[in-house]
N, C-alpha and C positions, 0 to 999 in steps of 0.2 A: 504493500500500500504506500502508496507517493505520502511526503510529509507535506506541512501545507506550506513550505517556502515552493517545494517542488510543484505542487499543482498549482502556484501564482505563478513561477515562472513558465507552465507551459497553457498559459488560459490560453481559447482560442476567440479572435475578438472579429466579429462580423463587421461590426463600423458603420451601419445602416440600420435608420431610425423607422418610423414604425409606417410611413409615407414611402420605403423604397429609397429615400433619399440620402445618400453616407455625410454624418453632419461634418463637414467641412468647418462649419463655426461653431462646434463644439469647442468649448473651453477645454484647454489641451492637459488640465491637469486634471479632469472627469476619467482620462484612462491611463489608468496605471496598471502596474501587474503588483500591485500590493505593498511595495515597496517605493523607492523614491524614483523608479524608471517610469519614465512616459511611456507608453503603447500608441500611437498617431494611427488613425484610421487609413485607409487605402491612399497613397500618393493622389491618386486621379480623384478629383474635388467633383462635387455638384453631380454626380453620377445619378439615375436611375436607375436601379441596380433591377432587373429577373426575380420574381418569387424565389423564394428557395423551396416552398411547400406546393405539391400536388403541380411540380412543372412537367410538362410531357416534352420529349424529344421533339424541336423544331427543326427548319431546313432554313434558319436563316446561319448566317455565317458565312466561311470561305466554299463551304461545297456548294453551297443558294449562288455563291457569286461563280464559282467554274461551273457549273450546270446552267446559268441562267446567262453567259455573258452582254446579252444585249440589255435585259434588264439591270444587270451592275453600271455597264457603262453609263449608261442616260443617268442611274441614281446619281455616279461620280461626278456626272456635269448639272445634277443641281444641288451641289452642295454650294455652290456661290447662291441660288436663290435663297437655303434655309441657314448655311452659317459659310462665313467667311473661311478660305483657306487657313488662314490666321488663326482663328480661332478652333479648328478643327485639331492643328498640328500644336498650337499651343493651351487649348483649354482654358475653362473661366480658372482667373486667378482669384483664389481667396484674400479681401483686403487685406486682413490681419495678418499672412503670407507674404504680400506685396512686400508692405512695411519692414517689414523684418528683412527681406530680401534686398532693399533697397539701405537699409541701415548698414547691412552685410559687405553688401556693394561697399559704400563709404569709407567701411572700417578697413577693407581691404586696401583699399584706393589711398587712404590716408596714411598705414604702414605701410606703403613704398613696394611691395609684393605681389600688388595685382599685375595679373598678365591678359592680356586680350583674350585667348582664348583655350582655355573651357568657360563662360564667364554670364553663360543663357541663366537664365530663370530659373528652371528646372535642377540645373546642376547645385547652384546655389541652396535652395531649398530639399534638395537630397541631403547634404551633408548639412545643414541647418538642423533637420528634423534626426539625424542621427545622434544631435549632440541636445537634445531636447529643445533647440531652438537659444542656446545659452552661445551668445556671438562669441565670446574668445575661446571656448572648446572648437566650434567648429569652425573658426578663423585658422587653429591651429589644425585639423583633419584635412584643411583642402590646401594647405600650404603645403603638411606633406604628402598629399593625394600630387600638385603639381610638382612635385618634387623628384616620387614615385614615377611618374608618365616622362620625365625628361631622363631618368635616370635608367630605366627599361625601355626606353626608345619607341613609346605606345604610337606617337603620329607618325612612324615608319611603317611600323607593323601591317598594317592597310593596306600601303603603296609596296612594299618590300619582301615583306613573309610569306613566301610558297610553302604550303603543308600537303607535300606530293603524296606523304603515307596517307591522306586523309580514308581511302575506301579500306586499306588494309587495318588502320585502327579502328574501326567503325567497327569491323568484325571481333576486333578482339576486344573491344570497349563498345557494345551498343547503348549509343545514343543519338539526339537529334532533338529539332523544332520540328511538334509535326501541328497542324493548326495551330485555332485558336478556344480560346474558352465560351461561355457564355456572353462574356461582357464584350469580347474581340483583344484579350492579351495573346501575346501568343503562349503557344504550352510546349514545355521544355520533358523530356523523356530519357531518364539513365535506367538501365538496365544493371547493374551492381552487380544483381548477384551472377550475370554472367562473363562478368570480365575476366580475362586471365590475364595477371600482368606480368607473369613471364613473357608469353607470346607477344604482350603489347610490345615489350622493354625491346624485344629483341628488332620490331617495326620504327622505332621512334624511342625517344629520350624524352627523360621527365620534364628536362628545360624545354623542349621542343613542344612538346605536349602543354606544357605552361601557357608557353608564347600562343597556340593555337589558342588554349582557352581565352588568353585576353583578349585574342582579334573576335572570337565570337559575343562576347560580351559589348565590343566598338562595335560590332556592326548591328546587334541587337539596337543600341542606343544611336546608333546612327541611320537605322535602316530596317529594322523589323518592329521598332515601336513608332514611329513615322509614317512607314508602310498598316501599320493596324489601325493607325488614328482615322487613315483617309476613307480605308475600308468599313470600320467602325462608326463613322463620322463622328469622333469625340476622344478626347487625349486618352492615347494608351500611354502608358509608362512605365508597366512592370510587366513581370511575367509570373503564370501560374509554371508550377515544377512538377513531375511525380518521379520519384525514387524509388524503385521496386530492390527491396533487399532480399529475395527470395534465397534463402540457402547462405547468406552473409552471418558472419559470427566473428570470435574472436580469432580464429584461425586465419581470418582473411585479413588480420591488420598490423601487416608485416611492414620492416622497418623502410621498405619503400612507399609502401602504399602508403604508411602514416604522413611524413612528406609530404607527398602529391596532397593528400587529402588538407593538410593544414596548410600547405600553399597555397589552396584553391581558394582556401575558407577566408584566409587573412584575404585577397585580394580583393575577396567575392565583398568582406565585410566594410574592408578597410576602404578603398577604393571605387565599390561601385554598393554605395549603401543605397534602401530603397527601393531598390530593381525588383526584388521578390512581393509577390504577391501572396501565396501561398502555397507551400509544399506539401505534399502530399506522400509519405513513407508507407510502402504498402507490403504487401505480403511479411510484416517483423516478427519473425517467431522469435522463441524465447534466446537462441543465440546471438540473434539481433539485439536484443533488447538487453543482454546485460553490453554488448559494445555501445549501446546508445547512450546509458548509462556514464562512459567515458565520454564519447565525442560533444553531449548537451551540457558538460562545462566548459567549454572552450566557446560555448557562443552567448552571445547578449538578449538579455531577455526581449529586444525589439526585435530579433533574431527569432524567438523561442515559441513567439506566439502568432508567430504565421507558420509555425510545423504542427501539424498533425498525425501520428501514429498508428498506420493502423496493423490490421492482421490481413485474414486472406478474405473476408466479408467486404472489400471495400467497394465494390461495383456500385453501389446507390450512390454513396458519399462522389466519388467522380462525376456519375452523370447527371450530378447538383448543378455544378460547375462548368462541367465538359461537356457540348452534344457526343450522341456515340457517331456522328459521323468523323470528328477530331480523336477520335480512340480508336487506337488499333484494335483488332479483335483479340489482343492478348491482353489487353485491359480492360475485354468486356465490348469495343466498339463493335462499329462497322467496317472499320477500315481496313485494308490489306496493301493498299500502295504495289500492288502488284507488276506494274509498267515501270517502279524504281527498285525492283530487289528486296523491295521490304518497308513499311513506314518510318524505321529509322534511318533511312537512305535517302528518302525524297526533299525535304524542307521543306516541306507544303504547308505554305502560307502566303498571304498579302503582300508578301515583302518578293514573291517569285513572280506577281503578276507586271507582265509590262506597260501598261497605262499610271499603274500606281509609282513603280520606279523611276518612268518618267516626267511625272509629275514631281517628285521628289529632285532628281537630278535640277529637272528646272528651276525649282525654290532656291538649290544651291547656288547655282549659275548667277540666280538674279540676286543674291544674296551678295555673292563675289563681286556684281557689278553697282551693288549699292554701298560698298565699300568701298569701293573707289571714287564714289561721288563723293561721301564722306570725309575723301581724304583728301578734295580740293576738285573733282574734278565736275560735271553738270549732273548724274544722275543723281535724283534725292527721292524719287518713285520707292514707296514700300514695295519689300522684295515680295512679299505674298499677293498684293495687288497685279504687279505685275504679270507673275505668273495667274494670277486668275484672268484678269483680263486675256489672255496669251490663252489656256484651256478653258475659259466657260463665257468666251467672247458668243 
């Protein structure tokens, strides 16, 4: 029987008031986990969230948008009629957020250590909310967050890091982005208990494997929650996760894997705080669960209370969350991804469709050219107008 610091630290917290609505102006010290840590409701503000009771499997999502492409298309070109590009890829900002974010700004600006760029809203307000909103904790987390990115070379990694073993790790480490959830985050899929990491070790190096993980992470925040926002029509910004440990114990937590696993965790934590939505740990029988026992002190209770544990009953608890058209049929879905070798081979998601990717590209482009007006020369056109004018002309 858990004690009761253990069961405050793994509550599980919905975030969503009795309207559907996730209170965003919730007074931030209403959720705690029982001690002095803040718990912050869902990154993504002003949502209407999905019943979670008596929901039946819809066809809305990415399979509604590859099954239906004429009807995605036309939706895509009235999103200038019912919300601005702007607003779709950036989301309503909560005042009380703004301020804070804009104080943030300041204080950076005024210790001589801000840099251009990482420098958006969103970034800001991740590590804000990491440090419970307290400006000199997380003044100090994104200092050494940019720190971290200059000293791993992460704006290379993009342009630079080819990960050739990628199809032969994939077999000895299945994982993968396959859809997305209810709400349109995308959903992240490790397969655990059948990794072998001898065979991985002998395809690729833990450094190498490292480096791939962080470029998947840049491209999530650069490209697969951007890609969900548009498809979605409303700011994604995290992702839902499932962990299947089937057959994991302490035997598997050999002095390499420990590594890989606390490298992942400090980056995951340290670095790209936020991102997570909800995890989901499934099949943990009892060898699982005295290793879980180890690995649920090494993370933070803002960490603690978006995992959930289950056993082998979890199929309802997914398809809360998940349609079974975004589940494989080995998580109970529909899916078989059969045309990619498997659904942890495809990436099937928002972020593979090409109307949305070039719509994205665009934003860039007109981004880089409103920079340069910025910096003396005639464009001052907002980069999302722009580009809207340019696709929903």
């Amino acid at each position: 029987m858990n004690t009761p610091r253990e069961r405050s630290r793994e509550i599980i917290i919905s975030g969503v008031n009795r309207d559907g609505e996730e209170p965003s102006s919730l007074n931030k010290s209403q959720l705690t986990t029982g001690g002095t840590k803040t718990i912050h409701p869902p990154i993504e503000n002003h949502w209407h969230l999905p019943p979670q009771e008596n929901q039946k499997p819809s066809n809305s999502g990415f399979m509604s948008m590859i099954s239906k492409p004429l009807k995605f298309r036309g939706s895509l070109k009235k999103i200038r009629k019912t919300k601005s590009l702007q607003m779709v890829l950036e989301g309503v900002h909560d005042p009380k957020d703004e301020k804070l974010v804009e104080a943030f700004r300041k204080l950076l600006f005024v210790d001589g250590q801000f840099l251009e760029k990482p420098n958006d809203y969103h970034t800001l307000l991740r590590f804000l909310r990491m440090r419970d909103f307290d400006l000199s904790k997380a003044k100090d987390e994104f200092l050494n967050y940019l720190n971290w990115r200059e000293s791993f070379g992460v704006d290379k990694i993009s342009k630079e890091f080819k990960f050739e073993e990628y199809a032969k790790v994939k077999i000895h480490y299945p994982h993968g982005y396959h859809g997305v959830d209810r709400c349109g985050r995308p959903v992240y899929i490790e397969r655990i208990g059948m990794v072998n990491l001898n065979s991985l070790l002998q395809v690729t190096t833990i450094e190498r494997f490292i480096t791939y993980h962080v470029s998947e992470q840049e491209k999530s925040l650069n490209l697969r929650y951007p890609a969900c926002s548009i498809a979605a029509k409303r700011h994604i910004a995290s992702t839902t996760s499932i962990l299947d440990v089937n057959g994991v114990g302490m035997s598997n937590f050999s002095k390499p894997a420990r590594f890989l696993l606390t490298e992942i965790m400090k980056i995951d934590s340290n670095y790209y705080p936020e991102t997570l939505n909800k995890l989901f740990i499934i099949n943990a029988g009892s060898g699982f669960r005295m290793l879980w026992k180890v690995i649920k002190t090494f993370l933070e209770p803002r960490t603690m209370s978006k995992i959930q544990v289950l056993g082998y009953d979890y199929g309802s608890k997914l398809r809360e969350v998940i349609d079974p058209s975004s589940l494989p049929t080995f998580l109970g879905g529909n899916c078989t991804c059969s045309d990619y070798g498997g659904c942890l081979f495809s990436d099937k998601g928002p972020w593979n469709n090409p109307e949305i990717v070039e719509m994205l590209q665009s934003v860039s482009s007109a981004e880089d050219v409103s920079d340069i007006g910025e910096n003396g020369g005639e464009v001052s056109e907002n980069p999302f107008e722009q580009v809207s004018n340019l696709i929903f002309k």
